[in-house]
C-alpha positions as CSV (number, residue, x, y, z in Angstrom):
1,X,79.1,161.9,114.7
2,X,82.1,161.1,112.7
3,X,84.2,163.6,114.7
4,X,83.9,161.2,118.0
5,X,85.8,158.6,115.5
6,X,90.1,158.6,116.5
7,X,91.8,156.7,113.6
8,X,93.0,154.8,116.7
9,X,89.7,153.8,117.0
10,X,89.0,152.7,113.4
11,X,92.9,151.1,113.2
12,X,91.9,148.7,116.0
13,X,88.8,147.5,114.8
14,X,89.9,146.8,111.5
15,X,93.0,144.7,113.0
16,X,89.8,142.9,115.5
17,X,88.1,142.1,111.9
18,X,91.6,140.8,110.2
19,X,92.3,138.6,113.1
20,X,88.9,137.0,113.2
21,X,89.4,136.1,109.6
22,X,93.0,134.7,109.7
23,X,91.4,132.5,112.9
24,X,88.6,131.6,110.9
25,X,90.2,130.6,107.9
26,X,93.3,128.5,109.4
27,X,91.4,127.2,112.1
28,X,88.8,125.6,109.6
29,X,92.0,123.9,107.5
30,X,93.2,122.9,111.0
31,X,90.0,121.4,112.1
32,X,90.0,119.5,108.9
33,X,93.5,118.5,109.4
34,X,92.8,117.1,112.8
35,X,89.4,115.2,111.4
36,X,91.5,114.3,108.9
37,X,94.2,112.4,111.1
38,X,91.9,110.8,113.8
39,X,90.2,109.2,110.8
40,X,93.1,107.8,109.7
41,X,94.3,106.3,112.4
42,X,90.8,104.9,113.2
43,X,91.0,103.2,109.9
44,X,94.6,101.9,110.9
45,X,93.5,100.6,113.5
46,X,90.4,98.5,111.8
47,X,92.6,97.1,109.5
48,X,95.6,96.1,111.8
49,X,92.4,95.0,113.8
50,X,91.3,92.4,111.1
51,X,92.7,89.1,110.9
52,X,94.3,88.5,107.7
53,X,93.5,84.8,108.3
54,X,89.7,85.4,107.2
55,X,91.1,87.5,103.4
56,X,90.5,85.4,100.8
57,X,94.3,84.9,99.0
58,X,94.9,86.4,95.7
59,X,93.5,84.1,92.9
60,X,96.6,83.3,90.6
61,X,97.1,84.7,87.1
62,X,95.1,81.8,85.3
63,X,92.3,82.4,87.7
64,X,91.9,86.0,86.5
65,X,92.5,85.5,83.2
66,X,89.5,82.9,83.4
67,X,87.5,85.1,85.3
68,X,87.9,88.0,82.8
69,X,87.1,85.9,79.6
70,X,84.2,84.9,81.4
71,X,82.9,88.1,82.0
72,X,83.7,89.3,78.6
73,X,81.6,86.2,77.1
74,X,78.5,87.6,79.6
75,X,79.0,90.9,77.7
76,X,78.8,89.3,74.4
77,X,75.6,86.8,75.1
78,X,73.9,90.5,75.9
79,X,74.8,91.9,73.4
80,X,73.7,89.6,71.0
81,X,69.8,89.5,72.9
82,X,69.7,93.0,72.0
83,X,71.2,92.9,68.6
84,X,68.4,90.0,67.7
85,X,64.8,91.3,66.6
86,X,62.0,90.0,68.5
């Protein structure tokens, strides 16, 4: 059986076997490439697509810094329920 085997034979289906692997392997980082980009311009094109009339502005420095104490005092009132013995 192996007589009817040329190394012709065998040399051309490895090199069949390598190609399908180099095609599968870059075409799947390619796919993901081009997935990749159409997603991002889809996303471009929400957010050129939403008025920037309806974004809340930034709150100023005083506004955070209020908004952080704040939270931190939340932390602290729990805090202290659990601390406390029932």
């Amino acid at each position: 059986m192996l007589e009817h085997i040329s190394l012709a034979h065998v040399v051309q289906w490895i090199a069949v076997v390598f190609a399908a692997g180099f095609i599968g392997f870059f075409g799947k980082h390619l796919g993901q490439a081009i997935i990749t980009r159409i997603q991002g311009k889809k996303m471009a094109a929400r957010l050129s697509a939403s008025s920037p009339a309806a974004e809340a502005p930034a709150p100023s420095k005083e506004e955070q810094k209020a908004a952080k104490k704040q939270a931190k005092h939340g932390l602290k009132q729990i805090k202290k329920r659990r601390a406390k013995p029932s």
